[in-house]
Structure formats: C-alpha cells, structure tokens
N, C-alpha and C positions, 0 to 999 in steps of 0.2 A: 504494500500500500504506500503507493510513492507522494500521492496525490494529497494536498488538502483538500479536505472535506467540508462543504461549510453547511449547515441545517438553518432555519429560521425558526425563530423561535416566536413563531404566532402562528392565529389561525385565520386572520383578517387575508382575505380572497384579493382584495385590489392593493392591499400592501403587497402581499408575495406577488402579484404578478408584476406591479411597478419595480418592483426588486429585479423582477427575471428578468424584465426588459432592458433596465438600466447597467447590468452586467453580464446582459448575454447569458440568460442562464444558467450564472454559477452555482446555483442553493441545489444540490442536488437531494435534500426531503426538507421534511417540514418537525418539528417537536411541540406537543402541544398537549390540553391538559383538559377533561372534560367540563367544564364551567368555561374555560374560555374559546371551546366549541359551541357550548349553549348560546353564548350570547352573539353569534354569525344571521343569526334570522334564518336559520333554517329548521326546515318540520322537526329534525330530528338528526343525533351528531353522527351517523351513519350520512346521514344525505350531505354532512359538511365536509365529512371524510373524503367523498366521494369525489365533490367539486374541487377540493384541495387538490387530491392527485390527478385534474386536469390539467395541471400547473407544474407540479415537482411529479417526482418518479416518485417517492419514497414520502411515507408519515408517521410518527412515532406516538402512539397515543398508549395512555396508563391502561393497566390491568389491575383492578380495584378487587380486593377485598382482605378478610383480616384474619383469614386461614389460607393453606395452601389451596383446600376445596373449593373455596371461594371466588380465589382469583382466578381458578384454572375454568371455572364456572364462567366468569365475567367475560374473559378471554374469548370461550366457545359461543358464549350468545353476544356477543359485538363482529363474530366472523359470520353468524348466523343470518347477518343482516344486509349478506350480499357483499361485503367487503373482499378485495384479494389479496390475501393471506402472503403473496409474494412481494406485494407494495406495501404492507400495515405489520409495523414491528410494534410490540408491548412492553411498556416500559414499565417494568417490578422492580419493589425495593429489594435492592442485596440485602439479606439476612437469611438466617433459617428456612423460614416459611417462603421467603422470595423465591432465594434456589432451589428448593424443594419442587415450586412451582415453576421454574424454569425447566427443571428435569424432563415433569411430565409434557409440559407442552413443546420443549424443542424434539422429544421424539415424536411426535405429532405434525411434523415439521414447520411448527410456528413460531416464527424468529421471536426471538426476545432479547430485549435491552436491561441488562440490570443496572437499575441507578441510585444514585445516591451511595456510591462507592466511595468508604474514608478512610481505608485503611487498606496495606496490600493483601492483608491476609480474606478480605472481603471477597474484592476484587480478583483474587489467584479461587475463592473457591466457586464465584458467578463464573469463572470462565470452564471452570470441570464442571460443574452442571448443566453446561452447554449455550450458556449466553452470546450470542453474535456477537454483541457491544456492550462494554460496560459504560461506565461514564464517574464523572468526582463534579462536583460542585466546587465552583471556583470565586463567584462573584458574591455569595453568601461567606466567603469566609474573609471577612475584613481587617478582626487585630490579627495585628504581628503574628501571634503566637499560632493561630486557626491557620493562617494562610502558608507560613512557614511548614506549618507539619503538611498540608495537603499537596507543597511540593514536593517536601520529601517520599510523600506516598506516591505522587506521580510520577519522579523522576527513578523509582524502583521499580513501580508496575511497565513504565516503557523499556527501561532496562530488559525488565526479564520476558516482554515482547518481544522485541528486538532479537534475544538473544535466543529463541527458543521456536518451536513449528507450529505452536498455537497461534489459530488463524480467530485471533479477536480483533473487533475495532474499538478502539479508548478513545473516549469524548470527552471533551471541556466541554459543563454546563455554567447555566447562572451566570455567564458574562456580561458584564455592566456597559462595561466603558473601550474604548482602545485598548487602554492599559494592559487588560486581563487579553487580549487579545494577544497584543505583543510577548505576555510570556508564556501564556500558554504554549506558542511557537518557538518559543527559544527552549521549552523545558524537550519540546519533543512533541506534542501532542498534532497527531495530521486529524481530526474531526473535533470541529469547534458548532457549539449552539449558539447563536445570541438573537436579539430582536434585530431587524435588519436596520434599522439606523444605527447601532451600535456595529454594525460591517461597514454601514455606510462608511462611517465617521473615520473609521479606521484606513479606507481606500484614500479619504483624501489628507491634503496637510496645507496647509495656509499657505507655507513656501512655494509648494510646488502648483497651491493655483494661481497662487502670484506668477510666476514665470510663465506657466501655461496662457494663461491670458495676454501677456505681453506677448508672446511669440502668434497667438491668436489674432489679435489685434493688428500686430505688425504683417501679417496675411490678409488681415481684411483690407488695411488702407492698399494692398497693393491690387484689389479689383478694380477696374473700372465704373467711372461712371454710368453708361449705358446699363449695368447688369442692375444698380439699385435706386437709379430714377424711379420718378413716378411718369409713366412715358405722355405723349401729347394725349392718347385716346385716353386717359385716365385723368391727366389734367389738360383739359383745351384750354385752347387761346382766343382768344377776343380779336376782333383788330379795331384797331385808333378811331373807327370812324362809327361804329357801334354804338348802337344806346348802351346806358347804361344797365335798364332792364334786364338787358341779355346776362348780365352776370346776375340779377338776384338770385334767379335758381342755383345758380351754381354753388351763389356762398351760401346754399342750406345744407351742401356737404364738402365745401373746399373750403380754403379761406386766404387763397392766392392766386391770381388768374395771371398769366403772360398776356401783354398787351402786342400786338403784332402789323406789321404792314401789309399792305398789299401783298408786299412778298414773301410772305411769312416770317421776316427780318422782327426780330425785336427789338420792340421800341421803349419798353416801359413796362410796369407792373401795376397793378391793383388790388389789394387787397379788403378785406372786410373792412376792418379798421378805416383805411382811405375812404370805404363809401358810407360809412356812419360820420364820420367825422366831415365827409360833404356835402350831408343832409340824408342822406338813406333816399327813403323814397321820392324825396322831393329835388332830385337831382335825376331820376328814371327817363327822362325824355329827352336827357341830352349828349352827348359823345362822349366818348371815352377820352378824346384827347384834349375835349374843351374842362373837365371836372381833374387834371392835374396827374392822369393816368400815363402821360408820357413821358418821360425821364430823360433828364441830359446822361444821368448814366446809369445803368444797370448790373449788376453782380451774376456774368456768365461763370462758366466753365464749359468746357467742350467736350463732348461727348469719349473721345479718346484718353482722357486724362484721367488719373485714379483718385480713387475715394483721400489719398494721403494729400494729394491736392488740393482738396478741399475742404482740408483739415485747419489750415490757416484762418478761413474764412469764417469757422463755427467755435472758432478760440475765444474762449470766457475771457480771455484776458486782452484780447482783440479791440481794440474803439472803436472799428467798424466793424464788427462781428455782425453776423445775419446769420437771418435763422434759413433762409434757402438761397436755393441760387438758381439759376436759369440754363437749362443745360443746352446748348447750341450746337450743328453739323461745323463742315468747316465754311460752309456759303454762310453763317452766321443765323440761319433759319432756326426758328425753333423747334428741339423734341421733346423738353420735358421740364421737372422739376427736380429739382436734388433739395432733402430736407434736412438736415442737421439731426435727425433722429436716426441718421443712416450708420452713423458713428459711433452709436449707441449697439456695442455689443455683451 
C-alpha cells in the first residue's frame, strides 16, 4: 500500500461531491456515523448509504451494539437493506466483544474496521481476528501526554506493519486541523479520515497562493484584448448624429455607449451619468453631438494589445484612471469595450 488514502469524514452528499470535483476525485470512501446519516433528509440511512456510494467507491459506517450478538445482528440487518457488502465496511470498537464480533462476520466475508485502537496490543489482536482496517484517534487526543502515547502506539503498530505479511490498512481518525495531518504522514500513516475542509486547508498554504496568483495574473495580462472585451454586438455604438433616445434603452442594461461617425471612427463616449446630468429625459430629442457626447479625446486601446496594456489605464493610483476604454481595429473603427473589471482575477 504505497498510496495515500484519504476518507471524508461526513455524510453531507454536495460536500463530498464539491470535494470530488475540486480534487479530481481523490477521497477514495467516505466515514461516517448513524445520526449524522439521519440528518441527510433521507427516508432512511440505507437510502443515504446508497447515494453516498454514487460519489466514493467505498463507506465506513458503525456496527452498533453492546454484545458481540448484537452487533453481528446490526451488521446483518443494515446489509439486509440492499446495501453491497463489497463497498460498506463496519466500523467496531477494538475490545473483546468488538473482535469477537469481527471474527464472526469477517468469515462471512464482511469487511470490518476496528476503531478506536489505543494501544498496540488492541490493534495486533483486531488485526488476528481479521479486521481489514484498524484505525487510532488522533484529533481527540490533545494534552501532551494523550497525544504522545498514541504516537508511540502508532509508530509501533506501523512498525510491525511494515515489517511483517499482514495485509491490514491503519487509519488516522478524528483529524482536526492540518496539523494532525502533517504528522500523521510523517509518523507513517498512508489512510487518513478528516472533514474535507480540514484536507482542504491542508492542500493549500498562503505562500504558495501568493505566488500562484502572481504567476496567474502575470498570464492573464499577457491575453489580448479582443479575447475579454465586451465586443460591439454586446455593446453598440450610437453615432454623433442620433437622438439621444436611442441610448435610453440601452442604459437600462449598459451604462457606457461609444459615440461613432459615419465611419464607425470614434468620436466620443456617453455614458448614464452624462445623460442624467444633461437633463435625462429632457434632453431625448436632441443629438448626440449637440448634448456634449463628442470628445476632443477618448481613452482607446486596440484590439491587438494585451490586457497588461491596459493595466496602466485602470491604476488606482493613476489621475486619469478610467474605469473603460474603447477598444478600436487598426482603421480606428470601433469593436468594443474593455472594463476595468477584466483585471479583476
């Protein structure tokens, strides 16, 4: 078992699958506990069981009771319920009664998980009564003295893994934070449980999304403008000789129009703000170039130049900073608009 193993430790259906998506399905099952299957909104934790392994291959749910008859009972009426016995491992407490009950059901060939392993001598006799996977609790053990001994337990049960032809898999449960994360993998341990923002958090690191982003960014400015205009069919242009009317409609969903010649050469811009402040309606029946729509000068770029070009332009710290720009061919015609939001990665 060369591989990390990672489990999720819930049973929330649109958690694990935003998880499976955002890492390519690395969780390869699921751990989970019959109260926080009750509360999925389904008929019944068979039917949540169910749905779950449309998502992972594999789910680890308890085997309840407080004899060995008991639990080997609970085990056969939770498989009774149409579940497959090849995907659905049972998670018993290591003791007595636990292994007893792991005896009878792994010659039944019903995987079982013995958990709650604190000691090696637990865990050495769940694995002779034929437990698949054992598991230790890692995030419940927080003083010094708790967390100290459950390495040492760990780092003897891998040992004698390691070193011997017993085919068990050993889990780190109860992981909280990164932290437990990080040692668990330096003690040894290839199958880790935790809620998947506690994986999240672990994949990423402040540094490294710092740098990512910069090299990100530094990518982005180098696209062109044509690829993140808003293009002419999405913002039209007016020309100089137009009523004003013709833009109301527009600014009910834009709030910048190119002003244009004859030639489709721009000449000028208008925006909302311009025709509130020129009286709004009371300004509707007269041109575009007579209401202050045409400019001695304009803030182009041309359609070949890259988004880092027109980085300058949308600088907070800029005096004439603007929030768009007028994106031109090379005959100076209009094709579109570049927003300042484009920068925005």
């Amino acid at each position: 078992m060369k591989n990390l193993k990672i489990y999720l430790d819930t049973a929330n259906i649109e958690s694990i699958k935003k998880f499976q998506e955002m890492s390519g399905n690395l969780a390869v099952g699921v751990t989970t506990t019959p109260d926080i299957l009750a509360e999925q909104g389904f008929d019944d934790n068979a039917a949540a069981i169910k749905a779950i392994l449309k998502v992972v291959p594999e789910i680890h749910i308890e085997g309840i009771g407080k004899t060995t008859a008991e639990i080997v009972e609970n085990v056969e009426e939770q498989l009774s319920d149409g579940l497959d016995k090849k995907k659905v491992v049972f998670k018993i407490p290591a003791g007595l009664i636990g292994n007893a009950a792991i005896r009878i059901l792994s010659e039944k060939g019903i995987r079982c998980h013995a958990h709650m392993v604190q000691t090696f001598s637990q865990g050495k006799f769940a694995m002779e009564s034929g437990a698949e996977i054992i598991s230790s609790l890692f995030g419940k053990n927080d003083d010094e003295s708790a967390g100290s001994a459950i390495n040492k337990v760990a780092e003897n049960t891998i040992n004698h893994i390691n070193g011997s032809d017993v085919q068990v898999e050993y889990m780190a449960t109860s992981i909280r934070d990164k932290t437990y994360i990080d040692r668990v993998i330096e003690l040894g341990f290839k199958s880790i449980t935790a809620k998947p923002e506690v994986f999240v958090s672990a994949f990423n690191d402040d540094f490294t999304d710092k740098i990512y982003k910069q090299f990100y960014y530094t990518n982005h400015l180098s696209k062109k403008v044509s690829q993140f205009m808003f293009a002419a069919s999405d913002r039209p242009a007016i020309n100089q000789n137009d009523l004003v009317e013709n833009c109301e409609a527009l600014f009910k969903k834009i709030s910048t129009i190119a002003v244009v010649n004859d030639d489709n050469v721009v000449v000028g811009v208008f925006t909302s703000t311009d025709y509130f402040r020129a009286g709004g309606g009371a300004i509707s029946q007269k041109a575009l170039k007579d209401v202050g729509a045409v400019k001695d000068s304009v803030k182009t770029i041309s359609l070949s130049s890259t988004l880092k070009d027109a980085e300058p332009f949308f600088d907070v710290e800029n005096k004439e900073k603007v929030n768009f720009l007028i994106a031109i061919d090379e005959e100076k015609k209009y094709r579109g608009i570049l927003e300042n939001s484009t920068l925005l990665v």
